[in-house]
Each structure stands twice: as structure tokens, then as C-alpha cells.
N, C-alpha and C positions, 0 to 999 in steps of 0.2 A: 719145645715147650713155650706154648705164649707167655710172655711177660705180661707183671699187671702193676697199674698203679694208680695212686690214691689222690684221685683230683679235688675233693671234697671232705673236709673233716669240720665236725663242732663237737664244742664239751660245755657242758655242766657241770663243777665244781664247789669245793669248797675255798671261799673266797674268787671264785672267776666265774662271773656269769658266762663268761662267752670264750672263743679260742684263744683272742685278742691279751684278754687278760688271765688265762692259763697261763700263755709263752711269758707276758711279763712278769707273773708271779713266780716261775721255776729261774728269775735269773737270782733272786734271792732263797738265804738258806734256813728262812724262817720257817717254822710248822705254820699249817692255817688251820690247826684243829680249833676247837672254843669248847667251851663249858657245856653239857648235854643238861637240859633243863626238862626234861620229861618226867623225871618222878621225883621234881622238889629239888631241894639240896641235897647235892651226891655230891662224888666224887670223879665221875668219867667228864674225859673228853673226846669227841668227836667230830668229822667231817661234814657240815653243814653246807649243802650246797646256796652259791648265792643264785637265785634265780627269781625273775619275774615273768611273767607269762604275759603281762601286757605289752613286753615291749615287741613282743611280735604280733600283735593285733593289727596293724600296719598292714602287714603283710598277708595274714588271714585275708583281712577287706577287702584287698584289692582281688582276689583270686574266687570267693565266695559271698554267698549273698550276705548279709549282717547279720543273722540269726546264728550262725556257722560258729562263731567266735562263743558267742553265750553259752552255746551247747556244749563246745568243748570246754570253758571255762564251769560249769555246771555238772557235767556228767563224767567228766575224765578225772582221773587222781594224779599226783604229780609225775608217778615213772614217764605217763602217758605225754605230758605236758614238756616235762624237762628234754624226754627224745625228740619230739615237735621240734624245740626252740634247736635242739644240736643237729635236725635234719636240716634248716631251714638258716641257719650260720654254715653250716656242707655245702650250700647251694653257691655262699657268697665268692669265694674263692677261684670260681672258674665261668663268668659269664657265658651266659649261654647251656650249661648246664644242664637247669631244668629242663629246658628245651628238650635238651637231647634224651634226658630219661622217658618222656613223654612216647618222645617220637620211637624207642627203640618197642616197645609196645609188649610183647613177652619174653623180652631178650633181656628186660631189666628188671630185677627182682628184688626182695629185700628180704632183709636177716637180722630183724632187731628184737631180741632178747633181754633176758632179766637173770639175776642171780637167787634173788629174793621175789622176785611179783610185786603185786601192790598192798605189802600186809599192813599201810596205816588204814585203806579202805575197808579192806574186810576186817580188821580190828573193829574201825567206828560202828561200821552197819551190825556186828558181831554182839557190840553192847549195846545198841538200840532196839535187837531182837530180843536178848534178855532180858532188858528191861521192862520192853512190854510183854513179854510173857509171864514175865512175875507179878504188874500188874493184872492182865488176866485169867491169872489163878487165884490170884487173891481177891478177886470179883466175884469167879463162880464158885468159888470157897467159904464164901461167908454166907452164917448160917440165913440170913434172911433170903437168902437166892439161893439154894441149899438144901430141900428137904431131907437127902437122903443122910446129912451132915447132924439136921437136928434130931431126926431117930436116935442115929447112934447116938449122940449126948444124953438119949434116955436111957441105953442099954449098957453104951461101952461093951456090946461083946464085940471079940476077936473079930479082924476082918485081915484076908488073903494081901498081905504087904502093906498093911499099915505101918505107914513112919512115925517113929516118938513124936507126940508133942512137943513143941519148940519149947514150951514152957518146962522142958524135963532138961533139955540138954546147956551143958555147959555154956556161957554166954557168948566167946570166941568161934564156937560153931554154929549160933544161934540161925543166924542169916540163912544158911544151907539148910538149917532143917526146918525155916520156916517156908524155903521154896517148896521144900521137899514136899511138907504137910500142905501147902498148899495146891500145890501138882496133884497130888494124890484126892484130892479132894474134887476139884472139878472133873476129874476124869468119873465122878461118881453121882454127880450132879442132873439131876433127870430137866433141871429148869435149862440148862446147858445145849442139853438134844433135843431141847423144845425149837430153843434157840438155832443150832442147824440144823433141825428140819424146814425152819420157816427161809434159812441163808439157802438149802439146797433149792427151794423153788425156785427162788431168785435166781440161783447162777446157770439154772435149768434152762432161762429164756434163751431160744435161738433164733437165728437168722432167717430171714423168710423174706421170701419178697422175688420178685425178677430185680429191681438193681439193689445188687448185694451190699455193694460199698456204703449205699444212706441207709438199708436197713442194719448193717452193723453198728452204724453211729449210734440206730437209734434204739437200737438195743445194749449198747452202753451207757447212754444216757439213762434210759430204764431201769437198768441194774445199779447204776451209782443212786439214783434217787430213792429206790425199795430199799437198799443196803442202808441210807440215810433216816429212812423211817423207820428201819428195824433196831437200828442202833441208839436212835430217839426212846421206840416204845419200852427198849428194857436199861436203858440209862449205862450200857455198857464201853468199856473203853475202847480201841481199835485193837480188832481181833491180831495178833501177833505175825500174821503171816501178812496183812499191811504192812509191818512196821521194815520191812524189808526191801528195799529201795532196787530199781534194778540195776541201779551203777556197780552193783555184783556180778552181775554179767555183763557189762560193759569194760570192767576190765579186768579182762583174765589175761593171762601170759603173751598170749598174741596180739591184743591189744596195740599196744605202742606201731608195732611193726603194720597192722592194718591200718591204723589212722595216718602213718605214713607215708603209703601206700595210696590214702586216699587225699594226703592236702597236697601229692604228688603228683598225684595221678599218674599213676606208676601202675602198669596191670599185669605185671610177669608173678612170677612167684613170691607168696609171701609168706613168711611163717617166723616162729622163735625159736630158735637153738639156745637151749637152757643146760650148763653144764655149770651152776655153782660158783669158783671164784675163777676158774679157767673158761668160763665163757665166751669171753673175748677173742681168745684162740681157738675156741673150737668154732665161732663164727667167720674166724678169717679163714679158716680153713677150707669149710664151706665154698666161701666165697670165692677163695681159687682155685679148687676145683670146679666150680661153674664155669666158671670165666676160661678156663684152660677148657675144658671140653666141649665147650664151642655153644654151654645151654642157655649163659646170658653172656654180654658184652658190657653191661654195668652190675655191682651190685651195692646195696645203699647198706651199711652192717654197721652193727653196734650193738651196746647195752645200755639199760639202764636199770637202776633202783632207787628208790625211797628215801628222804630226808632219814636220820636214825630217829627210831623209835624204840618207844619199851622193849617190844616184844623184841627187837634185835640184839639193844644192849644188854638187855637181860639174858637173854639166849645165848648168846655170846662169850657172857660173865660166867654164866654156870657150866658153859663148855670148857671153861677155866681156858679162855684164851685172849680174854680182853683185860688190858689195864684199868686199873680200877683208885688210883693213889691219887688223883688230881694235875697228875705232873704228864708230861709228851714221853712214851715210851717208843723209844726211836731203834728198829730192826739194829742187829749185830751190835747192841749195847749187854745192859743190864736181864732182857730177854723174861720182861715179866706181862707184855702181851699188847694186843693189837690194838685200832682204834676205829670202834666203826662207822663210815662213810656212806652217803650219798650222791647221786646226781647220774649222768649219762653221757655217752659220747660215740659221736655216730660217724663211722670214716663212708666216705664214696667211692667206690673200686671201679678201675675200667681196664679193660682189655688196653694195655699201653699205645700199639701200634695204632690201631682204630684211634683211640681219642687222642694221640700225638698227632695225628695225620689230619686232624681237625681243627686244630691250634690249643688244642686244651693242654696245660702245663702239668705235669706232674708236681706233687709237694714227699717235702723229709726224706725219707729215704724209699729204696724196694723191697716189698717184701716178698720172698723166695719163698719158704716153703714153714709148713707148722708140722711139729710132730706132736701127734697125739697118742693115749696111753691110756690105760686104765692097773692102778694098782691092785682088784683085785683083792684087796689086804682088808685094811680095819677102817673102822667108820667115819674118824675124823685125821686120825697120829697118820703122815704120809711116810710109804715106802721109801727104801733108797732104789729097787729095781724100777718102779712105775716109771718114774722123770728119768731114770737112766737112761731106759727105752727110749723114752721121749727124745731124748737131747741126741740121744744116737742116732735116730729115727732121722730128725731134723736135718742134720750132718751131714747124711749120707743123700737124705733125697736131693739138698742144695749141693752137692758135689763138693761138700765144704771140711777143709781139715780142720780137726782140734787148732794147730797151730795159726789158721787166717784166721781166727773169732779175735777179735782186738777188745770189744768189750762186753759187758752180760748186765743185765738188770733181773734181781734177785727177785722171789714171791714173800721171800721175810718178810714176816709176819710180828719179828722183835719178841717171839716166844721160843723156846728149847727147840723148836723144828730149823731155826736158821743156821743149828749145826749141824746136825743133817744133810741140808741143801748143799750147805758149802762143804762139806765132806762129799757128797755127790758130784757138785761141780767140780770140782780140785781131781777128783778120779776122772775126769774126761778133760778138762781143759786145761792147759799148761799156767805156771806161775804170772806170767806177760799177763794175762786176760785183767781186764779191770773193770771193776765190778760196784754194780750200784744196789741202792735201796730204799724206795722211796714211800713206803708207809707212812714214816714219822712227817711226811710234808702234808700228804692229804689223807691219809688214814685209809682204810681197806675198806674202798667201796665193792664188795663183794663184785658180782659180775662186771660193773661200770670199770673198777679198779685196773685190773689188766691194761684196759683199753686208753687210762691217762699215763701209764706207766709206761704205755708203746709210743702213744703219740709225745710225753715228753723226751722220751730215747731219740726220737723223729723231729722234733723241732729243733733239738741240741747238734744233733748230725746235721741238719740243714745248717748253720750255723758253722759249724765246723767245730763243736768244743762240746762235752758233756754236762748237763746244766749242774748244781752243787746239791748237796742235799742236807739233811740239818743236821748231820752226823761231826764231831768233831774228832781229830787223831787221839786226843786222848779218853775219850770215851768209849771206844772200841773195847769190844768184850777180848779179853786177852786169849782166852782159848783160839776163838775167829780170829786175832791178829797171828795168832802161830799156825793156822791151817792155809794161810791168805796172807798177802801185806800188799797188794795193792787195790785200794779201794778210793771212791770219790769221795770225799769228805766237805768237809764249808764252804771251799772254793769251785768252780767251778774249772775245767781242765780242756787240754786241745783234744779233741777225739781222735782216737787210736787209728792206725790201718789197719783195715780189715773189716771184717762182716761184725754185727751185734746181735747179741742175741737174747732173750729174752723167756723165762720161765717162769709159768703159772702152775700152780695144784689147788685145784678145788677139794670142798668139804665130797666123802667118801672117796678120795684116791683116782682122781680125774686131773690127766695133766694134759697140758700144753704148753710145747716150746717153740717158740718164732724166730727162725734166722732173717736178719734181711741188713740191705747193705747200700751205701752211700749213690747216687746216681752216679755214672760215669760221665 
């Protein structure tokens, strides 16, 4: 079985722009969560990644023409942005590198994913399309642009799904039923279908000509100018399906992983592996089996997600699994819930032998093998079979006893599921194992999260010691200290002998466990 290992890594964090200052912030056992300021004065905290996007404009430049940079800086949302800057910190670590992914041509692929997607983009474009839709109902709604609005004002007979007057309904739902009434109204508006009959002429103009290319210009310049006059002659606001920007299709789930791809120049396989909060392991899995079955020689893998937003923190709160009291709720304590995170981090995978044999150095440790699983079960509460599997699964393909794993990095979450895990764990892995939990440092970047939890496993091993985490001996939830008693706590410790291992569970019962083990 080829060996493979990981010549390239960057991260996106909360509190560390870059790899540099990840490793320096896990040798402290401080949280780096902060105050979440999206809906006013609350009470959550969360994972704020620190990131700038111009500090890699340098580097953009020198590779692409000057327009490259703007565009991306313009049309990309941050998933997109933040896996750039953590492909592109991947590269620093083994000169020569880029080079080499270049040059391997379909041999090199990429695997960069998302847990969440880009939901502050299609949030913002989300509320700028209802916006002006409600403005242009309330255009063709009004009775002076209206006729068929001021009949009925004479008649008021019944019509087929008329909504209440706004003016009738309680004042708290006023708003919805003034879209409603206004919705309902332009769809009934004959000065409306005046109106696209005269837009249908317009978009009706085509292409003609023998060269195609300047008569298409100049049949869009024709079509913005008519659209300009038409919009003049009836004083109307911009039709709604304007207000729809196409950076919605610029980033969708594969995104990240193609723009990758192309500030790389990378032209083998590209695509997202989306599995939730185990993403991360379902990406390295991927990735070695590629690499083992001879279809690429590098592959560039990772996740990313989104600064926290409304729609997560809120999502989250109501799934009743985020903390919500203002205070750091830190796994295997108190167990009143999670904290949600952003940012990205992108590892470089190469077939070992190949890129040792080239002088490229391997980094942290190797990793062996992923077991993968699917619970099967319920929608978010995970199994105790699913990760059994997994963990079993892992074990056995790595040739690896319960008794050699010296230590484990939990998916605690600091909610009721962290006894579970360690009642799961404790059935397969003997007392000796020492076990970590690293939520309460950077919080549960969904997909991204896995991914700093392996690489801080990975730097600490490089090192030779497990980095500490913010958990203290006396704040151990007492049930977890009688299931377990050897855990990392404030201090940081000498790393165990033996292999490490590693367990994710994603939201609907998607797991993945990653053994992997110290270089020899």
C-alpha cells in the first residue's frame, strides 16, 4: 500500500490568519472565541476567523494579469477567499511545490469542500431580491398604474385568492400581508403586460451578422439601451430579476475547489466532497485512496466555511446545540453546547515515495487510513453503532490494535452527545488512550473544524507533546471523569507512543475516523 504524505498545509482561523500563527496560538490554553455581533446585543460567542485577503494580492500579481485580483476580491465570497489564502500558505512550506502540481498535469487533483457553502452570499443576494420584489409589486399595485385594482375599488366583488387588506390584519403581521396584497395585485395589472410585452421585443433581439462576436456586443448594447428607455417611459424601479447579482453562481459548493484549481493551475480532478461536520475526513479519505490507486500523485484537500452568521447561529441555537449564556462552553464540561466557527484549511497530499525522492520533506505526522460510516439513524442526535463502525473500520484497515492508539481527539461538541462518544470510545479503546477536545479553543467550524483539530493533533506530534486545551482538571463534567480519567487539560503534555486517532460525526449521522502516526 503506497504511503502518503502531507507536504503542504494552511489555515484560516479564529485568531490566526495563517499556519504560522495557528501553531503559535495552540501552545496557549486560552479560547479564541469573541462576542458574535450579528443580531445586536446577544449573548453567543463564536469563532471569528482572522483573515485578510490582501495579504495575498502579492502573490495573485505576480502569477496573473492585475484585473485577476479585483475579480476575485469582487465576485468571490469569503469560503472562496479564505481557501485561496490556506492553498497558497500550502504552497510555502516545500519550495518547489507549485511547480510540481503543475507539472503532474491529471495526476494532481483537488478536493476542496464546504460543511455549510457560502450562506452570508446567498443570504445578502436573498434580501436584495426581496427587496426589490416588494418594491415592484408595490409599483404595479398602485392604483394609478392599476386599472384592474381601481374597478375593484368600485365593486369590491370576490375575486379567486384575494388576500385581506393589510389595513384589516393585525399590525405585527402587517408587512406580509401588505407583500401579499401587493403580490396579488400586480399579477393582475394589465399596465404590467403592457409593460412585458414591450421588455419581450426587446429581449427578442438576436444575433445576426457573419462575425458573431461584434454583433453580439452589439446587440447587448441595443438591449441595455431599449431596457433604459423602457424603464424611463414608465418611471418603473428595476425589474426583480436584475436585482440578482450573478455572484450566485459564482459560488456554489465547488467553487473554492475550482478557483484553486485555477490560481494553480492544477488540471486533474476537481470537485467538493460535502459530508457536514465530518468533511474533512471524508476529503482525506478520498484523497488516499487516489493516491493509493495510482489516479493522482498529489492531491490539494481541505474545507472551508463562512465567518458565523445569523442564519448559523440561529440555526444552531434552535437545533438546541449552541451555547447561548455569553460565557466559553468548553466540551466534556458543563455540556450546555457548541460555538460556531469559521474559516478553512487546506492540507497538500503526495504519494510519499514520489515526492521524498524529490527532496520534498514531509510535515506532522502520517496518515494511515479514514473509516467512514453512515449512521443510518436520526437527523441530528448521533448513533453509538455509526462511529463504532467507523473507529472499527479505521483499526482494522491501519492494521492497528485498540492497545497501540496512545491518543484520540474527540468531535465533543460540549453538548449531551460527549457522553455518548466517550461511552463509544471507552468500548473500543482501553483506559492508557488520552484524549483531547478542542471545541472550546476555536469553536465548531463545521466542515473547516475536523481539519484544525487534525492539523493541531499534527503539529503537536511534530513537536513531540500534545498541545493543551482550555479545559481545566476541575471542571471536568464528573460523569466523563468516571467513564475516562485521562484527558489533556491547561497544560500541554509529551505525546504518547503510538498511533492518534481522530473522530468526526456530522449533522445526519456521517462519520469519520482518522488513524495516523508519528514519522519513523
Amino acid at each position: 500500500m503506497r504511503r502518503v504524505g502531507i507536504f503542504g498545509w494552511g489555515v484560516v482561523a479564529p485568531r490566526s490568519r495563517n499556519i504560522e500563527a495557528f501553531e503559535r496560538n495552540l501552545a496557549s490554553a486560552e479560547s479564541w472565541l469573541s462576542p458574535f455581533e450579528g443580531f445586536g446585543p446577544n449573548n453567543f460567542l463564536v469563532g471569528q476567523p482572522d483573515f485578510d485577503f490582501t495579504e495575498y494580492k502579492p502573490w495573485i500579481d505576480a502569477r496573473f494579469p492585475a484585473t485577476r485580483y479585483a475579480q476575485l476580491e469582487k465576485k468571490m465570497g469569503m469560503p472562496t477567499k479564505m481557501a485561496i489564502g490556506s492553498f497558497i500558505q500550502a504552497l510555502g512550506q516545500n519550495p518547489g511545490l507549485e511547480q510540481e502540481l503543475q507539472g503532474l498535469g491529471p495526476r494532481a487533483h483537488v478536493y476542496v469542500g464546504t460543511g455549510l457553502g457560502d450562506l452570508p452570499t446567498i443570504h445578502d443576494i436573498t434580501l436584495g431580491l426581496h427587496r426589490a420584489q416588494r418594491r415592484w409589486d408595490r409599483f404595479w399595485a398602485s392604483p394609478e398604474r392599476n386599472s384592474a385594482l381601481r374597478r375593484w375599488q368600485e365593486t369590491r366583488e370576490p375575486l379567486p385568492g384575494l388576500p385581506p387588506e393589510p389595513s384589516t390584519v393585525e399590525e405585527l403581521e402587517r408587512d406580509v400581508a401588505e407583500e401579499a396584497w401587493w403580490h396579488f395585485w400586480a399579477g393582475q395589472s394589465p399596465e404590467l403586460r403592457e409593460y412585458l410585452a414591450e421588455q419581450k421585443e426587446i429581449e427578442g433581439l438576436g444575433v445576426e451578422g457573419g462575425n458573431v462576436e461584434a454583433a453580439k456586443l452589439a446587440v447587448i448594447k441595443e438591449k441595455r439601451t431599449r431596457n433604459q428607455r423602457l424603464q424611463k417611459k414608465w418611471g418603473a424601479p428595476e425589474p426583480p430579476w436584475n436585482a440578482v447579482p450573478a455572484e450566485i453562481l459564482w459560488n456554489i459548493h465547488n467553487t473554492p475547489a475550482s478557483q484553486i484549481s485555477m490560481m494553480g493551475k492544477i488540471t486533474g480532478m476537481t470537485f467538493a466532497p460535502v459530508a457536514a461536520c465530518s468533511s474533512f475526513g471524508y476529503g482525506l479519505k478520498l484523497a488516499l485512496d487516489a493516491i493509493r490507486r495510482g489516479d493522482a500523485k498529489a492531491v490539494v484537500m481541505g474545507m472551508t466555511d463562512p465567518p458565523p452568521h445569523e442564519l448559523t447561529v440561529g440555526g444552531f441555537y434552535n437545533a438546541r446545540v449552541v451555547s447561548a449564556d455569553g460565557a466559553v462552553s468548553k466540551p466534556l464540561t458543563q455540556l450546555r453546547g457548541t460555538h460556531v466557527a469559521g474559516g478553512s484549511v487546506v492540507w497538500i497530499l503526495g504519494d510519499l515515495e514520489y515526492f521524498t525522492a524529490k527532496g520534498f520533506k514531509p510535515l506532522g505526522m502520517e496518515p494511515i487510513t479514514v473509516g467512514v460510516t453512515a449512521d443510518a439513524d436520526h437527523i441530528i442526535t448521533p448513533s453509538k453503532e455509526g462511529p463504532s463502525v467507523a473507529i472499527h473500520e479505521a483499526l482494522q484497515s491501519a492494521g492497528v490494535t485498540p492497545a497501540e492508539v496512545g491518543s484520540w481527539d474527540l468531535h465533543a461538541t460540549a453538548t449531551p452527545g460527549d457522553v455518548l462518544e466517550m461511552e463509544t470510545l471507552r468500548a473500543v479503546l482501553p483506559e492508557t488512550v488520552l484524549v483531547t477536545a478542542r471545541k472550546g479553543t476555536f469553536g465548531h467550524g463545521m466542515g473547516a473544524g475536523g481539519g484544525w483539530e487534525l492539523t493541531a493533533q499534527y503539529l503537536g506530534y511534530a513537536r513531540g507533546q500534545v498541545f493543551p486545551t482550555p479545559l481545566s482538571e476541575p471542571e471536568l463534567n464528573k460523569g466523563l471523569g468516571q467513564l475516562h480519567s485521562r484527558y489533556v487539560f491547561d497544560k500541554a503534555v509529551a505525546a504518547p507512543q503510538g498511533c492518534a486517532g481522530k473522530l468526526s460525526m456530522g449533522v445526519g449521522g456521517i462519520n469519520a475516523c482518522v488513524i495516523s502516526r508519528p514519522w519513523r
